[in-house]
Structures are given as C-alpha cells and as structure tokens.
N, C-alpha and C positions, 0 to 999 in steps of 0.2 A: 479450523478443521470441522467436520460431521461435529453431529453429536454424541456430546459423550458425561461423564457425572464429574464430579469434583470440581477444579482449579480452575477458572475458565482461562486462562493461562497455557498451564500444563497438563493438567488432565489430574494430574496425582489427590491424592484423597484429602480432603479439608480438616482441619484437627482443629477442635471448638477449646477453650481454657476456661478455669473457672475466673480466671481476672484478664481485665480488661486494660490493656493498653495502648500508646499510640502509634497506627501502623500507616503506612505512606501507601496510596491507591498507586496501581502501577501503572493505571492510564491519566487518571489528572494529576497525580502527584501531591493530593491535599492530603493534610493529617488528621488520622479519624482515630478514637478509640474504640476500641474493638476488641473483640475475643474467639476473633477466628481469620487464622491464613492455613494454606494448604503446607504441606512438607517438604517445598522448595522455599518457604517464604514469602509468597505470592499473597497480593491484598487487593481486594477489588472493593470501594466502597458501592453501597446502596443504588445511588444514583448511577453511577454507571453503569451495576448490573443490570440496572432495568434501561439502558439505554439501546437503541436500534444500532445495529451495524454502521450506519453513517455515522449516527453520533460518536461514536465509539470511536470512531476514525478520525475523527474530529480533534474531540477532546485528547484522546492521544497525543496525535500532531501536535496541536495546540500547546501542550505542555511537554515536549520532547527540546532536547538540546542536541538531538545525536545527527552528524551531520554525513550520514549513511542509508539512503533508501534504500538499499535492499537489506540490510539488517532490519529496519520499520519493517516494512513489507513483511518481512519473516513472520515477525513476535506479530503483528496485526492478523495476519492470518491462522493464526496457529489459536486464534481465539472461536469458542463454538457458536459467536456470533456471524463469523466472516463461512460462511457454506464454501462447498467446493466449487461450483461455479453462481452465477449471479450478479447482477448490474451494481452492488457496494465495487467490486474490483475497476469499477470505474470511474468511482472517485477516491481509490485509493492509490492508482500510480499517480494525477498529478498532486494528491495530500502530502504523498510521503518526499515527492522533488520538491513542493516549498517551501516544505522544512527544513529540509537537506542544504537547500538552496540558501533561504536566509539563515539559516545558521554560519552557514559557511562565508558568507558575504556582509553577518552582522545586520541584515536589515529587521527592523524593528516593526513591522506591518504585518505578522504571518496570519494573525487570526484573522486579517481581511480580507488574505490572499485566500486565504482556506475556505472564508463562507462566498466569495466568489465564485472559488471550484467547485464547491458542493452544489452550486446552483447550475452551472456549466453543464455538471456531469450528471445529474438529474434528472434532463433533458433525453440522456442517452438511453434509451430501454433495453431493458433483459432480451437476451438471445439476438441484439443487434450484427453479432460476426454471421451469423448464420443465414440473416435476413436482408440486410443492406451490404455485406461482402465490407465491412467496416466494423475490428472488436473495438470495443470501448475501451480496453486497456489503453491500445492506439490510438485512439480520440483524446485519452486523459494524458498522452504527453502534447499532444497538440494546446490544450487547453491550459496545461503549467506555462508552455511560451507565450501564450497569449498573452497571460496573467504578469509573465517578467517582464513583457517587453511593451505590455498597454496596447495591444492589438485591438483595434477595431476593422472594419470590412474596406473601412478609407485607408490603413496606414500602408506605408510602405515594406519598411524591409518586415516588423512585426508578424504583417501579413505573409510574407513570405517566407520567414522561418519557422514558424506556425505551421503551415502548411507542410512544408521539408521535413520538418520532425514528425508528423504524423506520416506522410510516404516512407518515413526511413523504418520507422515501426513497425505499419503493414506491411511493406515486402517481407519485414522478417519474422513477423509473425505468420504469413500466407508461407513463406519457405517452408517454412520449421511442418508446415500442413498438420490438418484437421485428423480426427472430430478435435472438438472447444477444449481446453482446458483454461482457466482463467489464471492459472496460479502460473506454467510457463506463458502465457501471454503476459501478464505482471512483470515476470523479469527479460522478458523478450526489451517491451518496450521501457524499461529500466535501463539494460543495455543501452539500446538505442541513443536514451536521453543522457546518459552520462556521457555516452562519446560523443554526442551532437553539443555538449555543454562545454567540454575541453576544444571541442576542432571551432565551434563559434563564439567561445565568449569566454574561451580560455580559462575556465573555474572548472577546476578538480575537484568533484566530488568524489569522497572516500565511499569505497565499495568492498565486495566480499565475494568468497567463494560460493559456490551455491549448488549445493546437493538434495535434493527434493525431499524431502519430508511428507510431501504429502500425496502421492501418486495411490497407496495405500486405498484413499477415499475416493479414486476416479475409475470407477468401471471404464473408461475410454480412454487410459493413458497408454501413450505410444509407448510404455517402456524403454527398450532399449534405443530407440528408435529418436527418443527424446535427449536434449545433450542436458539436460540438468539429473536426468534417472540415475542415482546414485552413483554420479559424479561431480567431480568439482575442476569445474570452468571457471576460470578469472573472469569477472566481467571485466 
C-alpha cells in the first residue's frame, strides 16, 4: 500500500520492549532477537527492511510454504514497499504462481525459478499497459509458463501455452477496461493462471475470495465498476 508509519505489514503502531527476544521475520522467516514488533505481532528483520520491493518479493516467495497466490499477492502488497501502481507488480504475479506452483507439486527448485522470473520481468518497464497495449501483470503469467514448462522461442507446445496464458490475461484485463490499476490487473491475471493451470496441467491451485483492500490508494479506481470493489468473487 501508499505510505504510511508503523508495521510495514499492517500499518499499526510498533511497541519497542526493554528485553529482547527471538522473533521470526515475516518475510524470510530467520530468527532474530529483537525488541520490537508492532501490535498484531508482526516482525520484519533489518535486512529486509532495507530491502527494494523486488527483493522483498523475493525473499518472501523464497521462504513461503503457502500454496495460494492470491493470499501472497494480498500480504505482498499490503507492504509500503509494494506502491499502488509500478513495474514490482510485474514480477510479482509470476513470484507468487511459483511458489504456489511448487509447493503444491513438491518441486524443490523455487529459488531458481524466482531469480529466473526476476530477470524476465525486469525487462518489463513501468507504464508498459499504457504504452505497448501489453500490462506486465499479463506478461508475468506468461513468464511463470515459460519457467514451468522450459520454454524457449524453439519449443513447441511451451511456446505455445506461454503465449495462450498471456492472451488469456490480456483480454481480461483490456475487458475489465482502464485507466491502470496494477492491484486488479494482479488478480485478473491470477485468475486467468489458476484456471489456465487446472484446464492444462490439471494442478489446483488453492485460491481465495478477494475484496479490495486497496482501492482507497487509487485516485483512478473504477469503483463499483470493478468486480473485486468491496466484493467477493471466487476466483
């Protein structure tokens, strides 16, 4: 979300103690001792506060078991690292699918799927929906197929459901129509990848309700106009 003071989490106010003990970062998960979380619980060590929005995306993923991208997506964004719009949401749909992904499938490669994507999605520059008729959001499911299925510009089917998953994206993100929001473009093409995952490759990824949270911070959200604005769509 915007900026805001306290939790980088939640927002809520930080409470310092005179004794120090050991609290679990909520993005890498290492034990630090410490003497300060905010009033939900919340622990962010050193290193990743000072970390860039990718890293942050990163390291998350990297240490996450949860086999739910739009739950990730959620808590990732609700961090005052992750802006309201901006090219991180483009390497954060395909972060949070190949987590999702090999969690759910057991595979044991994420962190190399991840510095892959991070490199992929890199590529993609700020304000691309706007300027090439192409969001990034939609490019970073394209880029998770890539990555599951070893796509190169030779291969065959790779290539081609690579391609599929990102048209299936775009139409739904060009539907749903402008101006940008990167946070319904996120669970647009979330959607998208979880049913293009079950109807190709028959792996259910577990999903969630999704009621916006953050329209608040978008001078340009379509409100009611938008199917996630304070409501809840099954994806």
């Amino acid at each position: 979300m915007e900026i805001r003071n306290g939790c980088l989490i939640c927002g809520t106010n930080l409470q310092y103690g005179a004794d120090y003990k050991a609290l679990t970062c909520f993005y890498c998960k290492g034990t630090f001792q410490a003497n300060v979380a905010c009033m939900q619980g919340h622990y962010v060590c050193d290193q990743c506060h000072a970390n860039t929005a990718i890293d942050m995306i990163e390291t998350y993923c990297a240490n996450s078991k949860s086999v739910n991208p739009v739950e990730m997506a959620t808590e990732i964004m609700r961090s005052e690292k992750i802006k309201m719009h901006g090219n991180e949401h483009h390497f954060l749909v395909p972060a949070v699918l190949l987590t999702a992904w090999c969690n759910t499938i057991h595979e044991t490669t994420l962190s190399v799927k991840l510095a892959t994507a991070r490199k992929r999605a890199e590529k993609i520059p700020g304000g691309f929906c706007g300027t090439h008729g192409n969001c990034g959001a939609g490019v970073g499911t394209g880029i998770f197929i890539s990555i599951i299925t070893n796509s190169t510009p030779l291969a065959k089917e790779g290539w081609c459901l690579s391609n599929l998953v990102t048209g299936r994206s775009l139409v739904s993100i060009a539907m749903h129509g402008g101006p940008r929001c990167c946070k319904r473009d996120v669970y647009l093409a979330l959607e998208e990848s979880i049913n293009f995952l079950a109807e190709k490759f028959n792996v259910m990824l577990a999903s969630s309700l999704v009621s916006c949270e953050f329209s608040e911070n978008n001078k340009e959200c379509l409100k009611t106009s938008c199917k996630f604005f304070l409501a809840e769509m099954p994806l």
